[in-house]
C-alpha positions as CSV (number, residue, x, y, z in Angstrom):
1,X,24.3,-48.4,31.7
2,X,22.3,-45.5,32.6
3,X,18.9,-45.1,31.3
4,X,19.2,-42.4,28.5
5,X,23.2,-42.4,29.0
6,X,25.0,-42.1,26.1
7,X,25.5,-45.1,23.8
8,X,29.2,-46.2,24.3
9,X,29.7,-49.0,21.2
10,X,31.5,-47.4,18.3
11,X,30.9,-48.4,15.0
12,X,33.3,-50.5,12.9
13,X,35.9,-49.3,15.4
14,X,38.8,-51.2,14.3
15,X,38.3,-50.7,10.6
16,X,38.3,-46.8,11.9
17,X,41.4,-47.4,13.9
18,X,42.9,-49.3,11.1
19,X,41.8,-46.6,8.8
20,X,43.5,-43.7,11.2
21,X,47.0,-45.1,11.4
22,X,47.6,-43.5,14.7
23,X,50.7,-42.4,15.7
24,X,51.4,-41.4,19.2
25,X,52.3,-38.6,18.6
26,X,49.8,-37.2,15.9
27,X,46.6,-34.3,16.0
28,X,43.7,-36.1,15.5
29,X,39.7,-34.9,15.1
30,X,37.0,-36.4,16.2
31,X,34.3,-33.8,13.9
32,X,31.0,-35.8,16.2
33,X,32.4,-37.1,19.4
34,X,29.1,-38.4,20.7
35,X,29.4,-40.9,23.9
36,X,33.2,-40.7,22.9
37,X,33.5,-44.4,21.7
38,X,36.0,-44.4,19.1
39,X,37.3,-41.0,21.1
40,X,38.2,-43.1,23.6
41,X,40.8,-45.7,22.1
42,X,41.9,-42.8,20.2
43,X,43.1,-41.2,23.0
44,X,45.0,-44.5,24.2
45,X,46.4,-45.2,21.6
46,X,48.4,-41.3,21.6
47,X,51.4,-40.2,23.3
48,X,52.6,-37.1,23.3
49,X,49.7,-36.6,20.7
50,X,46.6,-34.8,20.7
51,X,42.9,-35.2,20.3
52,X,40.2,-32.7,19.1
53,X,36.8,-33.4,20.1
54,X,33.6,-31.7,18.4
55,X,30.1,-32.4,18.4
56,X,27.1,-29.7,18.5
57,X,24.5,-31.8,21.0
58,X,25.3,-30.2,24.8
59,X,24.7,-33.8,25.7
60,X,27.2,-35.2,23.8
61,X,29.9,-33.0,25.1
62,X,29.0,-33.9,28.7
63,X,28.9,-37.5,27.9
64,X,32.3,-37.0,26.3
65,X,34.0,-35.0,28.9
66,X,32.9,-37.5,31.6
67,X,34.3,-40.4,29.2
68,X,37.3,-39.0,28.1
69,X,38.4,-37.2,31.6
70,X,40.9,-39.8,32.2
71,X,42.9,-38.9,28.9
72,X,42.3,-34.9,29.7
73,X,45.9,-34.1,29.1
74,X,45.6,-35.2,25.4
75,X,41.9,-34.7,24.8
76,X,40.2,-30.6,23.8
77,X,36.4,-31.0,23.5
78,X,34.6,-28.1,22.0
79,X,30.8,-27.8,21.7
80,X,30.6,-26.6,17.8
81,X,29.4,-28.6,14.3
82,X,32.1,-30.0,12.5
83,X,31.5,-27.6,9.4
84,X,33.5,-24.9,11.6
85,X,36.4,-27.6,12.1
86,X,38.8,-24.9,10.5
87,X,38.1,-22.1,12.2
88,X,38.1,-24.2,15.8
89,X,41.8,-25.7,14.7
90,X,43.0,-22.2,13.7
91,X,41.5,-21.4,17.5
92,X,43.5,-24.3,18.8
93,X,46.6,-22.7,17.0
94,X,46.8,-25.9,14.8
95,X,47.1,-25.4,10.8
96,X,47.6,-29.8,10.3
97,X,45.6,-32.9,11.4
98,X,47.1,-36.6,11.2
99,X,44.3,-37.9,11.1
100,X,39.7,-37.2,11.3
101,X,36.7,-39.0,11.8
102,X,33.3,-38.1,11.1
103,X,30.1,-40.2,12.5
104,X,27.6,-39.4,11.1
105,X,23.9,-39.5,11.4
106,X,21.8,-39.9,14.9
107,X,23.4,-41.1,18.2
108,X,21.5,-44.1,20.2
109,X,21.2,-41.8,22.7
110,X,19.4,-39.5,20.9
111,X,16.9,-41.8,19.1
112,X,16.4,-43.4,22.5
113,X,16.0,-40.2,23.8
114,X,12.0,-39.4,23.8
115,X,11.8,-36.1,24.1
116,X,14.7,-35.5,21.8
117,X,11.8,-36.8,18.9
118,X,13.9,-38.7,16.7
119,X,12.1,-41.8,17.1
120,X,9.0,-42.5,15.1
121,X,8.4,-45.3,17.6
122,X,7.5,-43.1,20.7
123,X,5.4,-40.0,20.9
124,X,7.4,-37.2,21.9
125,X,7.1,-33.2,20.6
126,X,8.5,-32.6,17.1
127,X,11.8,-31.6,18.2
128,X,14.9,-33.5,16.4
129,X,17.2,-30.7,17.2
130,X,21.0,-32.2,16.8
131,X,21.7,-29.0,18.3
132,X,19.4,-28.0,21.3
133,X,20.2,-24.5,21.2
134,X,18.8,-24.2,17.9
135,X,15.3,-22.4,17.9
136,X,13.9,-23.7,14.9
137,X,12.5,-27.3,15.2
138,X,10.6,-30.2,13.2
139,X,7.4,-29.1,14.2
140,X,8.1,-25.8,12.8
141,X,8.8,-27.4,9.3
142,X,5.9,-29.2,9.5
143,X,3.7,-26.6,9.9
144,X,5.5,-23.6,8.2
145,X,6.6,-25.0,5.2
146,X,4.8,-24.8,1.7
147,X,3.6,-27.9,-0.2
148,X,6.0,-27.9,-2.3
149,X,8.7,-27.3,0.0
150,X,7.8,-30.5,2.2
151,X,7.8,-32.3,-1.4
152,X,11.3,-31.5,-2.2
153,X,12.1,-32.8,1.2
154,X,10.4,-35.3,1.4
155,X,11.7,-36.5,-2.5
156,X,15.5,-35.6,-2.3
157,X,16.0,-36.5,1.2
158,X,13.6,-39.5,2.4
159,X,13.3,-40.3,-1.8
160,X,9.7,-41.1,-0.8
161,X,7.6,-42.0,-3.4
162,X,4.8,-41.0,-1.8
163,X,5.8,-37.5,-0.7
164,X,3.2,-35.6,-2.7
165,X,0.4,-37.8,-0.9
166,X,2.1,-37.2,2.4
167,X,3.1,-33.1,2.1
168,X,-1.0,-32.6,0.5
169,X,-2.1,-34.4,3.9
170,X,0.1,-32.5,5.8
171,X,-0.9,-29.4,4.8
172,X,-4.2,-30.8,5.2
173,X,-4.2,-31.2,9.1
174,X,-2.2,-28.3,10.0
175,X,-5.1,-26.1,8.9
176,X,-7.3,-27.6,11.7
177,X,-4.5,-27.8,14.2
178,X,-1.1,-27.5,14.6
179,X,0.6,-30.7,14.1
180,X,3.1,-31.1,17.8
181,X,4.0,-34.7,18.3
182,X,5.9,-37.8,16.4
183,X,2.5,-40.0,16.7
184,X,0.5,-37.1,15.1
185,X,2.8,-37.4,12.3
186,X,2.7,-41.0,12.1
187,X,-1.0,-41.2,11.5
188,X,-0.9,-38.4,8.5
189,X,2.0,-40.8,7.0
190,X,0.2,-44.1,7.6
191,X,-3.3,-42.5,5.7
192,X,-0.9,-41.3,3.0
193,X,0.9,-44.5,2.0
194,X,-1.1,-47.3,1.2
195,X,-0.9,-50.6,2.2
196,X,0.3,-52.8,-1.0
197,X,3.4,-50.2,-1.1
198,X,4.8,-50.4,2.5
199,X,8.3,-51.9,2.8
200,X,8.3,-55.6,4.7
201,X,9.8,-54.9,7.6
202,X,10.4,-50.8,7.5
203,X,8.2,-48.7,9.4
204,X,6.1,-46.6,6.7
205,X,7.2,-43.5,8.8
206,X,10.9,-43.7,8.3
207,X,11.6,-42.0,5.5
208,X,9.8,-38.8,6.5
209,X,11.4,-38.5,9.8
210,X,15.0,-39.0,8.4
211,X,13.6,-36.6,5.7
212,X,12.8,-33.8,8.2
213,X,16.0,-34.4,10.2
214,X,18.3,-33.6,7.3
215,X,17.0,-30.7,6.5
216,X,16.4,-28.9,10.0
217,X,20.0,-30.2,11.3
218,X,20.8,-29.5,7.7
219,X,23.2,-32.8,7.4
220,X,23.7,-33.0,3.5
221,X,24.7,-29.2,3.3
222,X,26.9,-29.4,6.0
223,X,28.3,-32.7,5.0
224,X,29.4,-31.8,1.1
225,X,30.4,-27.9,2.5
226,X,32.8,-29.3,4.6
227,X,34.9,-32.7,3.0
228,X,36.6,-30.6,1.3
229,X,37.8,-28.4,3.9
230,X,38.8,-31.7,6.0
231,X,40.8,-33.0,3.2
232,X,42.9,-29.3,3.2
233,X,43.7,-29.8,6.7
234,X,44.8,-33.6,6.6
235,X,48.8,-33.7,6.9
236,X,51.0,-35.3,4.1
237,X,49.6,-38.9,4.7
238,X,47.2,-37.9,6.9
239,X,43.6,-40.3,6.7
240,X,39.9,-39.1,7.0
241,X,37.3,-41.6,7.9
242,X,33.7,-40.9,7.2
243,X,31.0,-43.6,8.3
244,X,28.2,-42.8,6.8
245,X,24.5,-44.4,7.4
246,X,22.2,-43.9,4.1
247,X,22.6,-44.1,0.8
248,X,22.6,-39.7,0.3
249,X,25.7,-39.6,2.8
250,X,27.7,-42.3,1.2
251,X,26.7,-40.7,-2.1
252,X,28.3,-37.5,-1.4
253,X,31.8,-38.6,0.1
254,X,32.3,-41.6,-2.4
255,X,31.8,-38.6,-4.9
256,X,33.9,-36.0,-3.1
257,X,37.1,-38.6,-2.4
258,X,37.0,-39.4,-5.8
259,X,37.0,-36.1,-7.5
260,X,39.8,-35.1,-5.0
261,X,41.5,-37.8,-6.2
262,X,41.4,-37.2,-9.9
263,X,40.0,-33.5,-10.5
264,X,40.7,-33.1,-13.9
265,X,38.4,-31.7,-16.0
266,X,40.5,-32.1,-19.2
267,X,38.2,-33.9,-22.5
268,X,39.0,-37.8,-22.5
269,X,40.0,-37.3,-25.8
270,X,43.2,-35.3,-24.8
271,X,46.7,-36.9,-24.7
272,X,47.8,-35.7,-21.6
273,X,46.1,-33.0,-18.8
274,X,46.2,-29.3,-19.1
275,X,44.0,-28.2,-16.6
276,X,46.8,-28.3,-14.0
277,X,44.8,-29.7,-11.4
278,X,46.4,-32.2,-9.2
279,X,45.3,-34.9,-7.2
280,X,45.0,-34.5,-3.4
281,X,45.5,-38.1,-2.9
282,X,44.3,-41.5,-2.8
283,X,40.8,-42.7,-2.0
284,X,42.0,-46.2,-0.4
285,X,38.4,-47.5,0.1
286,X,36.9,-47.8,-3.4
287,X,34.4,-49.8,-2.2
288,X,32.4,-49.0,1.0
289,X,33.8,-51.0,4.0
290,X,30.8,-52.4,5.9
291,X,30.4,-54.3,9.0
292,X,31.1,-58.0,9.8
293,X,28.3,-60.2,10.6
294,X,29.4,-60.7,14.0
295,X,29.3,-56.6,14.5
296,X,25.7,-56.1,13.3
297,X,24.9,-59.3,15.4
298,X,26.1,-57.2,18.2
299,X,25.0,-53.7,17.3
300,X,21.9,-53.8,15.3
301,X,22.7,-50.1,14.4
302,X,25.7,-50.5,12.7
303,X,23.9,-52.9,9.7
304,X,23.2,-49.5,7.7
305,X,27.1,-48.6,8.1
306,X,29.5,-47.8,5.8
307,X,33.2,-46.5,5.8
308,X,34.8,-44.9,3.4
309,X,38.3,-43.8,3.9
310,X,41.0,-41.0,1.7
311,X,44.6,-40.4,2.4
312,X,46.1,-37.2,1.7
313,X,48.9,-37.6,-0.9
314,X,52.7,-37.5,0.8
């Protein structure tokens, strides 16, 4: 493989594949594409079917489009984010989807990326741009945000206990110079946390920089804007897979399927429902599916993996 080429092993594949219950000749999604993994046996496994690829990294869709070339006739692979997956199917003249997957969270190629600056582990420029065409980057919430801004962040999407140590030291250093690079970061988090409450075995940067990630590539928003949508556009039948990677994502579409599933709002006390609301169908995976042994044994990346899986109601 390439250096820097993008990571082919797709998580939990055949639990996704499982999940999808292809049919040859169904409209499937795939709302992150990446290096095209599960894209891939997707594709083989359709007919006279069809397959929708999005992801909003320019590298991805190169990746992709050099991956899935040898499926072209079947395959459409569109540079957007997945939270404009209705307008792009309208585009495509389709109104119903058999089946979508959603990957979420950062590629292998992008954490193994360095100037990309995902990685805590390498310095690189503040970037962490899911979208490269985007202007605004980590560096520029780093430095431009208030305290209390980088709290929040820091709170609700790292759930850092120390975030108020880390955003005061922040704020700190950034009025003697700007703060630019990954390592620069790392040595404001490592004075801010102290040693009897670091994690065995975590780095103490971790949850900052997943932290600052979700809220410039703004991953929650996105993520909880958009089920809904997807669930709409599945077919009678049709499945959406969702692999998640921390506990916020998994949060959010366990909470999601399950309201789709039973939306009524009626008292608990009442006989029978009268809201009127109906279900949209079934969540089949009430409890996350995770990852055999032998899979994280593999793929250390997968261990933080879960699948969760709804099927529209026939």
């Amino acid at each position: 493989m390439e250096k820097n080429s993008f990571e082919h092993i797709p998580v939990m594949l055949e639990e996704v594949l499982a999940g999808l219950c292809i049919k040859e000749d169904g409209i499937y999604v795939d709302a992150t594409v990446g290096g095209a993994g599960h894209s891939f046996e997707i594709a083989g496994r359709l007919g006279k079917g069809q397959l929708i690829c999005l992801d909003r990294d320019s590298e991805a869709i190169a990746a992709a489009t050099k991956r899935l070339s040898v499926y072209k006739d079947r395959c459409r692979i569109i540079k957007s984010n997945y939270e404009n997956i209705e307008s792009v199917l309208t585009g495509e003249g389709i109104k119903k989807v058999s089946g979508i997957l959603a990957d979420l969270g950062v590629s292998s190629h992008q954490l193994d990326t360095v100037e990309r600056g995902f990685s805590y582990s390498a310095d690189a420029p503040l970037d962490m741009r899911m979208d490269t065409d985007d202007t605004e980057t980590a560096a520029d919430i780093i430095n431009g945000y208030p305290e209390r801004e980088l709290v929040r962040i820091l709170r609700d999407y790292g759930e850092e206990r120390f975030a108020q140590n880390i955003a005061r030291n922040i704020v700190k250093r950034r009025e003697e110079k700007r703060i630019e690079t990954t390592f620069e970061l790392n040595d404001i988090i490592n004075a801010s946390i102290p040693m009897k409450y670091r994690e065995k075995g975590s780095h103490p940067s971790k949850r900052t920089f997943q932290a600052i990630r979700i809220e410039l590539n703004r991953e929650l928003e996105v993520l909880e804007g958009t089920l809904g949508k997807m669930i709409e556009l599945l077919e009678p039948g049709g499945r959406l897979c969702i692999i998640t990677f921390h506990s916020l994502e998994d949060r959010i579409v366990k909470t999601v399927f399950n309201k789709a599933q039973n939306p009524c709002i009626c008292p608990p006390n009442f006989p029978k429902c009268v809201c009127g609301r109906v279900s949209q169908g079934t969540h089949i995976s009430r409890k996350a599916i995770l990852p055999t042994e032998e899979e994280i044994a593999r793929n250390k990346r997968s261990k933080s993996a879960k699948l969760r899986i709804f099927e529209k109601a026939k």
